[in-house]
C-alpha positions as CSV (number, residue, x, y, z in Angstrom):
1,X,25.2,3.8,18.6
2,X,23.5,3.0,15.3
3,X,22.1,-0.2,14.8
4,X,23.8,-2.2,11.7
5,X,21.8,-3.1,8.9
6,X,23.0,-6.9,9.6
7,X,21.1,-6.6,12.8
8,X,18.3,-4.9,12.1
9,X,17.5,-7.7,9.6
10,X,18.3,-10.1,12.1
11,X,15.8,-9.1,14.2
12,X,13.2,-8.5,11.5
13,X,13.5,-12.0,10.7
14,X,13.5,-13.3,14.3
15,X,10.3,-11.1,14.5
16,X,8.2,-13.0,11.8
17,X,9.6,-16.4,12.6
18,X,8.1,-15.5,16.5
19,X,5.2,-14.3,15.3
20,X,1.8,-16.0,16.2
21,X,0.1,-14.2,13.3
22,X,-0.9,-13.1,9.9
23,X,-3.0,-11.4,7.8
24,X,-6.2,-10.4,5.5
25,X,-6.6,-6.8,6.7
26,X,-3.8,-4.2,7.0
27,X,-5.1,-2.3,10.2
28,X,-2.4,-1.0,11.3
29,X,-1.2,0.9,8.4
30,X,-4.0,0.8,5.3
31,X,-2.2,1.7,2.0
32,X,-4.9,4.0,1.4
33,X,-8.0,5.5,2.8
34,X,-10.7,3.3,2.4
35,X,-13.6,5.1,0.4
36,X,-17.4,4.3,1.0
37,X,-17.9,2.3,-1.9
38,X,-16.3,-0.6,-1.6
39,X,-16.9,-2.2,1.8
40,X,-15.6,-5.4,1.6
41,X,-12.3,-7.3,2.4
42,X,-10.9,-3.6,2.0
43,X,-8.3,-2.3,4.1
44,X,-9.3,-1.7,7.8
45,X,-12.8,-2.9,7.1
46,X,-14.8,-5.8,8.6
47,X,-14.3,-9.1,6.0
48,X,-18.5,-8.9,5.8
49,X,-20.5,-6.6,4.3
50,X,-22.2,-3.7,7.1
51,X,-25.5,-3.8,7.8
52,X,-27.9,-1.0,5.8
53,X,-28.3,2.4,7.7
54,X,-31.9,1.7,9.0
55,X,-34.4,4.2,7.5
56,X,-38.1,5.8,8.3
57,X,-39.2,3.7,6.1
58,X,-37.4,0.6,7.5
59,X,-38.7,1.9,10.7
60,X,-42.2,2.0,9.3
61,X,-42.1,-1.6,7.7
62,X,-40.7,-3.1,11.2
63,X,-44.0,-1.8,12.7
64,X,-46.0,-3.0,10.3
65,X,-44.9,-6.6,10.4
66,X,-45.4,-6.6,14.1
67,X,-49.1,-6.2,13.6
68,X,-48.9,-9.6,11.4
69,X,-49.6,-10.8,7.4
70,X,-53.0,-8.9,7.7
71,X,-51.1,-5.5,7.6
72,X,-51.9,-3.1,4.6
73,X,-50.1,-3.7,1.8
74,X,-49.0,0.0,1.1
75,X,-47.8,0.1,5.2
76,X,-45.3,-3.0,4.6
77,X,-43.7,-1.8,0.9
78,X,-42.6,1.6,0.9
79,X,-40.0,0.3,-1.9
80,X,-38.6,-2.0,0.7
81,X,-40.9,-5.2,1.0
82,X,-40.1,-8.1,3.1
83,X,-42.2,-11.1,1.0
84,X,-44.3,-11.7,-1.9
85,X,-46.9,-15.0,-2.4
86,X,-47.3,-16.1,-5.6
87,X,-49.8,-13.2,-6.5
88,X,-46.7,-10.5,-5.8
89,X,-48.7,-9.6,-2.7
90,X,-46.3,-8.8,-0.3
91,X,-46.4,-9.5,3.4
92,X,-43.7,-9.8,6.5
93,X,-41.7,-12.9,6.6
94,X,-38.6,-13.8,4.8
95,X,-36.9,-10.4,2.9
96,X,-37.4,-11.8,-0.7
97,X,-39.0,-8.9,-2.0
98,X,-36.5,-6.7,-1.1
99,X,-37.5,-4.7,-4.7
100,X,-40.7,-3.9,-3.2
101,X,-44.1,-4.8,-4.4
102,X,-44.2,-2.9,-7.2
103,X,-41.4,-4.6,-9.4
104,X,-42.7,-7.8,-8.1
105,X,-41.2,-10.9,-6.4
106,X,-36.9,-10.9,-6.6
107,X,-33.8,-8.6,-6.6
108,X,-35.7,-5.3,-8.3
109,X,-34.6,-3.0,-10.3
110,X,-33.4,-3.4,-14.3
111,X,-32.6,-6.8,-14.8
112,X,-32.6,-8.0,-11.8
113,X,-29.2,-6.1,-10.9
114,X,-31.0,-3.6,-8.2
115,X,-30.5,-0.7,-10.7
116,X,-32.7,2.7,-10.5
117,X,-33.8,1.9,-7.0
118,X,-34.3,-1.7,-7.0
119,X,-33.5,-3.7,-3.8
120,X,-30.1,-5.4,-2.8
121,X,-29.9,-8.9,-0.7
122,X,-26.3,-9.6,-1.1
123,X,-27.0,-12.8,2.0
124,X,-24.1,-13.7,4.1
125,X,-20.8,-14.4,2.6
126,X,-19.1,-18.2,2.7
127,X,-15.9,-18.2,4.4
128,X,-13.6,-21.0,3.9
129,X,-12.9,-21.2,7.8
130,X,-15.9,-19.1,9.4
131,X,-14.0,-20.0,12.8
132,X,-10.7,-19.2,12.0
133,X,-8.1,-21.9,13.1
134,X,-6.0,-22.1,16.3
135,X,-7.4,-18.3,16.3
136,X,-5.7,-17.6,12.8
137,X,-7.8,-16.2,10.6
138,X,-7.6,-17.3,6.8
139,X,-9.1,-16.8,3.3
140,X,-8.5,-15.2,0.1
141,X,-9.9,-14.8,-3.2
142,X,-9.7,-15.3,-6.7
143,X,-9.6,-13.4,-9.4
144,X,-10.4,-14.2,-13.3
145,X,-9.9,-11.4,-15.8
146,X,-9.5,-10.4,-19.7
147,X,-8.7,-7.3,-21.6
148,X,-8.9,-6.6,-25.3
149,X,-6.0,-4.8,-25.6
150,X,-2.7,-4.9,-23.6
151,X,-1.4,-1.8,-21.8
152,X,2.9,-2.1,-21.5
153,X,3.9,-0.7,-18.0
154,X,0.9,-2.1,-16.1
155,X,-0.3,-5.1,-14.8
156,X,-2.4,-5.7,-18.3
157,X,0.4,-6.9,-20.6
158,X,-1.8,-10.7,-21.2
159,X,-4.8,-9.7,-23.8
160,X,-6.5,-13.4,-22.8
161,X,-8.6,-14.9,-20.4
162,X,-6.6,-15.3,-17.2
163,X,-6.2,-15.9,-13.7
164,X,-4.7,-12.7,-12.3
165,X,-4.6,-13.9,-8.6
166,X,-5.5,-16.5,-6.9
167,X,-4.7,-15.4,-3.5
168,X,-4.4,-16.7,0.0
169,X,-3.8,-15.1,3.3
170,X,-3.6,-15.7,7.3
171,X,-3.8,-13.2,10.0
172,X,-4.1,-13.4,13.5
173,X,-4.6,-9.6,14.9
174,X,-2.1,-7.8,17.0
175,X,-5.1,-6.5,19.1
176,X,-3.0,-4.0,22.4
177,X,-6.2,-3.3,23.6
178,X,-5.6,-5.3,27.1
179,X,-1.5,-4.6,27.0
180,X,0.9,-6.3,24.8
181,X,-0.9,-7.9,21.5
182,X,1.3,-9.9,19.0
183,X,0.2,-10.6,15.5
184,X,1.5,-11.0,11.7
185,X,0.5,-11.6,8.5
186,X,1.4,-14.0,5.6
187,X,0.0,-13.5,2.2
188,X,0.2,-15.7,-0.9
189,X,-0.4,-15.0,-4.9
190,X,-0.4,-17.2,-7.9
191,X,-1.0,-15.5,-11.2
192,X,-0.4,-13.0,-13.9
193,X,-0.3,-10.3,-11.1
194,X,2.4,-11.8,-9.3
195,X,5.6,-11.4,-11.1
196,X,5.0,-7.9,-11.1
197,X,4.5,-8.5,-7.2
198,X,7.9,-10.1,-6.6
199,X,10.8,-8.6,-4.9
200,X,12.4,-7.4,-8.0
201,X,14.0,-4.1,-6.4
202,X,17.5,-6.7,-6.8
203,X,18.0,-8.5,-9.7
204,X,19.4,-11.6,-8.2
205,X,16.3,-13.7,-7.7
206,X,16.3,-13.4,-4.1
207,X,13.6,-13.9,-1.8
208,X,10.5,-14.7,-4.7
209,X,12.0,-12.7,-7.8
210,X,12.6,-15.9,-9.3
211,X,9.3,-18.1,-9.0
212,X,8.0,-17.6,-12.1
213,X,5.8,-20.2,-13.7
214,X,6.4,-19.9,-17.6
215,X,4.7,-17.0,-19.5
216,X,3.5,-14.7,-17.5
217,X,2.6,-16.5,-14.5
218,X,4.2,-16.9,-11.5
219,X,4.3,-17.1,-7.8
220,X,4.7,-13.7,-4.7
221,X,5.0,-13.6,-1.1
222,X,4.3,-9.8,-0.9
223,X,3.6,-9.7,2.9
224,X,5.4,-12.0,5.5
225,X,5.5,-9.6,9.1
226,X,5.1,-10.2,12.4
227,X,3.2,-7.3,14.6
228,X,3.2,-6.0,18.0
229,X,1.1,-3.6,20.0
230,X,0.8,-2.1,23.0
231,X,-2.6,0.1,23.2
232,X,-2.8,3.2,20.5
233,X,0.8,2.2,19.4
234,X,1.6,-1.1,16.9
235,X,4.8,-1.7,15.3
236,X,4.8,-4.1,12.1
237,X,8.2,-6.0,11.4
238,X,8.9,-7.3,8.3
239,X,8.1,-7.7,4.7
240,X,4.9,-5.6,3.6
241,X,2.9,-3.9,1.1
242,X,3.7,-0.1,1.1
243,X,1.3,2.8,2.2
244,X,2.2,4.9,-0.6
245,X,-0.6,5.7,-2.9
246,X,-4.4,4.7,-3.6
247,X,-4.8,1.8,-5.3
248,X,-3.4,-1.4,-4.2
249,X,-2.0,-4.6,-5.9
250,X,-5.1,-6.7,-4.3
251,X,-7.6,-7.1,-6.7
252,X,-10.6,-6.9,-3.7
253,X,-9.0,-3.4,-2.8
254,X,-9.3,-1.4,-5.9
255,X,-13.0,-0.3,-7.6
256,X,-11.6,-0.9,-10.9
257,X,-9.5,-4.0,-13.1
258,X,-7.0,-2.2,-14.4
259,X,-4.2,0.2,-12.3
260,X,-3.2,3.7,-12.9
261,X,-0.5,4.7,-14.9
262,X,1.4,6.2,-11.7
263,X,0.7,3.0,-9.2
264,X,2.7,1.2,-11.5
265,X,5.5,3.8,-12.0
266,X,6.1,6.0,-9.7
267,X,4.8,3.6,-6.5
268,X,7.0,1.2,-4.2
269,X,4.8,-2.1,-4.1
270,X,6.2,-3.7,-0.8
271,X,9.0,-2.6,1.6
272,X,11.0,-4.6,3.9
273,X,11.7,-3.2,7.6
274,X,9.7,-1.6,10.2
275,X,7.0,0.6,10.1
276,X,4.5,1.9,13.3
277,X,1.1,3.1,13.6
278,X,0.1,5.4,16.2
279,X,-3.8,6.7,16.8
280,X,-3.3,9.8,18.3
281,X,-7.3,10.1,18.4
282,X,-10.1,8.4,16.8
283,X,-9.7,11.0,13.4
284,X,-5.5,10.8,13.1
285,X,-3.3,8.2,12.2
286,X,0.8,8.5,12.3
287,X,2.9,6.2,10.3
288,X,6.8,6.2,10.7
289,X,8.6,3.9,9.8
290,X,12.8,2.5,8.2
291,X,12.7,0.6,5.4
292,X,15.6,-1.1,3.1
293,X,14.8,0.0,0.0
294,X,11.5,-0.7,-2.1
295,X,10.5,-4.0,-3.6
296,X,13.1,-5.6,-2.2
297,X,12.6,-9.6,-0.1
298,X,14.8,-9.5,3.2
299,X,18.1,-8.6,1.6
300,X,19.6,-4.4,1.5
301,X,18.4,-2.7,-0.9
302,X,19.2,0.7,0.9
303,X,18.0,3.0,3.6
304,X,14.9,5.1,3.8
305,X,12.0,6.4,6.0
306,X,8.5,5.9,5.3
307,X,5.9,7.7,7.0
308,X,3.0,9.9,7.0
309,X,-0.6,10.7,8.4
310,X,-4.2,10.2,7.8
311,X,-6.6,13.0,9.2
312,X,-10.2,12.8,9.1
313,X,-11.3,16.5,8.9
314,X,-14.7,16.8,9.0
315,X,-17.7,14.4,8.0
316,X,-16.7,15.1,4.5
317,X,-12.9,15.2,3.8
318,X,-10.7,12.8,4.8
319,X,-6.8,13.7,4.1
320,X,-4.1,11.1,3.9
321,X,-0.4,12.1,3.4
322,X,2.8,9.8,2.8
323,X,6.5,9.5,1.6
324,X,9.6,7.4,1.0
325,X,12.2,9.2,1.3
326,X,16.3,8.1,1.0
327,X,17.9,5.5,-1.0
328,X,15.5,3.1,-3.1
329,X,18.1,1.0,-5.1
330,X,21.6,0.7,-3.9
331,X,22.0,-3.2,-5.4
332,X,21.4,-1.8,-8.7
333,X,22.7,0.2,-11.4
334,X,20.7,3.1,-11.3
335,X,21.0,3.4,-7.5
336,X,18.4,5.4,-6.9
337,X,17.7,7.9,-3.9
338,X,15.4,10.5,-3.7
339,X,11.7,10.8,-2.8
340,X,8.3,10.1,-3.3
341,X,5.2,12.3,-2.0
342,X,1.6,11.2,-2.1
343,X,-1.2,13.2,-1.1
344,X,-5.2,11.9,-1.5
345,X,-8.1,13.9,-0.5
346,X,-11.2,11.8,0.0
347,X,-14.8,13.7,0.0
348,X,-18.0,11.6,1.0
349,X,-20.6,14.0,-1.3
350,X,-23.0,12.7,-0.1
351,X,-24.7,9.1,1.1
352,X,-24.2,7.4,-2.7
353,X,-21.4,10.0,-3.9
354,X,-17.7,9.4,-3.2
355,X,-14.8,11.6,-4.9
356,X,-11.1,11.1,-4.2
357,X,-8.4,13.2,-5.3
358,X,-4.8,12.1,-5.8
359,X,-1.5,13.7,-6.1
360,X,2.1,12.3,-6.5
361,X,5.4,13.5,-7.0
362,X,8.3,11.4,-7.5
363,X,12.0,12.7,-7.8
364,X,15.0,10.5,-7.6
365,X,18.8,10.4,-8.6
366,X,21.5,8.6,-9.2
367,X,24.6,8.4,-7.4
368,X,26.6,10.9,-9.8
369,X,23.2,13.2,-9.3
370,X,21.5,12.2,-13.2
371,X,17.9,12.5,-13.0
372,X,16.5,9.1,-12.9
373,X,13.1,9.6,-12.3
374,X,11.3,13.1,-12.3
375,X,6.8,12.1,-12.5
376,X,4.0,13.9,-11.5
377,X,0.5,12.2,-11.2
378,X,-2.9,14.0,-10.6
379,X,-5.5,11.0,-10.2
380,X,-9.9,11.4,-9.8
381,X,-12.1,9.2,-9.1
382,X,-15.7,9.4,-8.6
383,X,-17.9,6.4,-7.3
384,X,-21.6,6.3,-7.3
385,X,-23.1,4.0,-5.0
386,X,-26.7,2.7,-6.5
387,X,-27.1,0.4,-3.9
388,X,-24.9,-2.5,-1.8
389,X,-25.1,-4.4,-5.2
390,X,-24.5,-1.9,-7.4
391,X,-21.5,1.3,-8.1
392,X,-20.5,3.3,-11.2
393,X,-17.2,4.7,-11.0
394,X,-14.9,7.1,-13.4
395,X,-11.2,7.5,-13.3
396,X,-9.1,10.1,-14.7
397,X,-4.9,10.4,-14.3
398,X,-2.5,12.3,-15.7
399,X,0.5,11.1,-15.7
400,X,3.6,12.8,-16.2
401,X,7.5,11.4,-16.4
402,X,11.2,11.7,-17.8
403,X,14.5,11.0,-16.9
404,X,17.2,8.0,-17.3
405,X,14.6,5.4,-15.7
406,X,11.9,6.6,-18.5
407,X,14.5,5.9,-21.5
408,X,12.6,4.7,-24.6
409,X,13.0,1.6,-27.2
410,X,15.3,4.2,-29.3
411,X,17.4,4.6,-26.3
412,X,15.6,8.4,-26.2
413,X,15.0,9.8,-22.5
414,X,11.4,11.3,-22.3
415,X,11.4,14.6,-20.7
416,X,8.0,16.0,-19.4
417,X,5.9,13.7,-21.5
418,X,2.5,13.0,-21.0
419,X,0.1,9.6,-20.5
420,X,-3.7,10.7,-20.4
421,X,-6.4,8.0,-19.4
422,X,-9.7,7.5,-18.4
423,X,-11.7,4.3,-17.3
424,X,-14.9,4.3,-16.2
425,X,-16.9,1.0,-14.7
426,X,-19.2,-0.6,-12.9
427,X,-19.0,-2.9,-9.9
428,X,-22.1,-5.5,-9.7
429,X,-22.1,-7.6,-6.2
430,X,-24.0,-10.5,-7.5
431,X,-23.7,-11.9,-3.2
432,X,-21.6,-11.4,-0.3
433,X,-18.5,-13.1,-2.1
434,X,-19.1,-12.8,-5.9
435,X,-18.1,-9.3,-7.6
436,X,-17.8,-8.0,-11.0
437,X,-16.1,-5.5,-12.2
438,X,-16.4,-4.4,-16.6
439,X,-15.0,-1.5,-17.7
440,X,-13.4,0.4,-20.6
441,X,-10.4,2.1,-20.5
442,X,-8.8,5.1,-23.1
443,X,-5.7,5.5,-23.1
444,X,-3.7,8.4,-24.8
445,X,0.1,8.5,-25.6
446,X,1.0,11.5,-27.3
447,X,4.6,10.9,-27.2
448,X,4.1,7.4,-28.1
449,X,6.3,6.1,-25.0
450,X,4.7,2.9,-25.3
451,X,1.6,3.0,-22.7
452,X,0.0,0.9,-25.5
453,X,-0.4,-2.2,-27.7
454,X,1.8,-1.8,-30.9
455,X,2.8,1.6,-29.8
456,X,-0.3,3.3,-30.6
457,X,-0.8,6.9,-29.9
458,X,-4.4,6.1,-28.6
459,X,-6.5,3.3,-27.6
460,X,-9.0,2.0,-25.7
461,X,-10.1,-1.4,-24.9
462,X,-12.9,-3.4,-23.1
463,X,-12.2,-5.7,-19.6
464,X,-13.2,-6.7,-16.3
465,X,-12.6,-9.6,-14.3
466,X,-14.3,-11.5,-11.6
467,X,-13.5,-11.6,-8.3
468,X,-14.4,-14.4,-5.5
469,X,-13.7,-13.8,-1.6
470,X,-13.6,-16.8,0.8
């Protein structure tokens, strides 16, 4: 017998309110597959930086430093160094020459930033409870931004200096390692990012659609689960973020400030039902999952399963694979149903190089069958890792929409139209818990939709923000 909706919400809510836990890190079903560059409070990662692959020339230092200060100088450098005395003669002890001996005490490279080989000593990061409490874990960040120009349909519609999140989580980890592990997640935003984080799937203020704060801040509880697990199989109850797509609506997930084009669009932000995780092997992943709609609190919003799989391939590739598929609005007019396919292909070049490919397709209806949504996306990245400090990264999408839900100002439906942009940025780790990230972004609008400030066919503007993990 099928299990009513009534229930089902039931005991998703009797879940959460058991629940011991919640959350900084999605393990049990990462939105998207973390890439090399970014290592840290990222999806599935450790909330600390790793530790540098050791080299030869690590190796060869470490031996050196063994034999004591009277070691030769040329032995202990090797564009490593592990101290300088006030002449800039370096020697083994404290790591504060990790630019080696030829740039000199300090950080190394241009400016001190650790560019064009210079060192990195990012130091440990402050936590604002290293211990956890009651064995919760909790933390956040915060994120300060601006952008010179605003960009309509994405997260940068406030051309000012802002806080865009200032978030807060706690997590205690289902771990089903030893049997039966229960765990959950609650996560907290204040900011310019969170209205466009709130349940608005209904239009009825439910759950936090209606905590706005005046202008265009407000508050969002995008994730309230609890989680169970019982060895290679957890199963997360609740309200959560969605797996679909690459980039994510936490600001310490994403290489660059501003979103794509398609995240924004075509993407579900946070569902609200079940969803599992099963590790068929240390390379594959299988997601299935029910869910009541998208971007919808704990109320129906519809019926649809979410699910997918991540496959590592080789050393190289990485393949991740997920969809929505079923009804996606049935509290409002447009009543959506239909579904959305995303497929990302992440290649590790090399050591420093990092490419990701994404693809999404997004089809949907109403109930009298009129096109609502018909988009295609084709997003590339490509991150250049300098050094633990330091990445450069490029960004290109094409997007492409029409239908009923892309209906203009003039009341004119877009059919097959076409949004180019490309960002490209840097990241600069100035220590374990200070990032930031400048970029500039073109954006082009043939069709003049509305992808930018006064309508403009083209644009491009300046921005960045900085963000600070505790």
């Amino acid at each position: 017998m099928k299990m009513s909706k009534f229930a089902l919400t039931a005991m998703i809510a009797s879940a959460c309110y058991a629940g011991t836990a919640f959350g900084q890190t999605n393990r049990t079903a990462p939105r998207y597959y973390p890439a090399s560059y970014y290592s840290y409070y990222q999806d599935g990662a450790a909330t600390q930086a790793p530790a540098p692959v050791a080299s030869a020339s690590d190796a060869k230092s470490s031996a050196c430093c063994d034999k004591g200060p009277a070691c030769d100088v040329a032995d202990i450098c090797n564009g490593k160094g592990s101290s300088c005395d006030s002449l800039g003669n370096c020697g083994c002890g404290s790591g504060a020459c990790d630019g080696g001996c030829d740039g000199g005490c300090g950080s190394g490279g241009l400016f001190g930033l650790g560019l064009f080989g210079g060192g990195c000593n990012l130091g440990d990061p402050w936590k604002l409870a290293p211990n956890g409490i009651a064995g919760v874990t909790v933390g956040g960040w915060t994120s300060v931004g601006y952008h010179s120009a605003r960009n309509p349909f994405s997260f940068n519609t406030y051309d000012r200096v802002q806080l865009g999140q200032q978030y807060f989580f706690a997590e205690k980890i289902a771990d089903g390692s030893e049997g039966l592990g229960l765990g959950g997640r609650v996560d907290y935003i204040y900011g310019t990012d969170a209205p466009d984080t709130q349940a608005f799937g209904i239009a009825n203020n439910h759950w936090d659609n209606g905590w706005d704060n005046g202008g265009q801040y407000g508050h969002a509880l995008p994730q309230v689960y609890g989680e169970v697990a019982m060895g290679d199989l957890s199963v997360k109850l609740g309200h959560f973020y969605t797996i679909v797509g690459n980039e994510v609506v936490q600001s310490t997930g994403n290489f660059f400030y501003s979103r794509q084009f398609t995240f924004y669009n075509a993407e579900p932000f946070t569902h609200t039902g079940a969803l599992t995780t099963y590790n068929v092997d240390a390379d594959t992943q299988l997601y299935n999952g029910y869910v009541m709609g998208w971007d919808s609190g704990f109320e129906d919003n519809g019926d649809a399963y979410i699910g997918g799989f991540k496959k590592k391939l080789n050393d190289t590739f990485t393949f991740l694979y997920t969809t929505v598929q079923g009804r996606f609005g049935s509290n409002n007019a447009s009543d959506e149903r239909g579904g959305v396919h995303n497929a990302i292909l992440t290649a590790n070049v090399s050591e420093k190089l990092t490419y990701i490919s994404q693809t999404d397709v997004l089809y949907t209806t109403n109930g009298a069958g009129t096109v609502q949504r018909n988009s295609f996306g084709n997003i590339n990245y490509l991150i250049y890792k300098v050094n633990d400090c330091v990445s450069i990264g490029n960004r290109f999408e094409w997007f492409n929409f029409g239908g009923a839900g892309f209906t203009d100002a003039n009341g004119f439906q877009r059919k097959n139209d076409d949004n180019f942009n490309f960002t490209t940025g840097i990241n600069y780790r100035a220590n374990a818990n200070l990032t930031f990230r400048p970029e500039v972004r073109w954006v082009w609008d043939r069709q003049r939709f509305g992808f930018n400030e006064q309508n403009a066919s083209s644009q491009a503007a300046a921005g960045g923000d900085m963000v600070f993990t505790f």
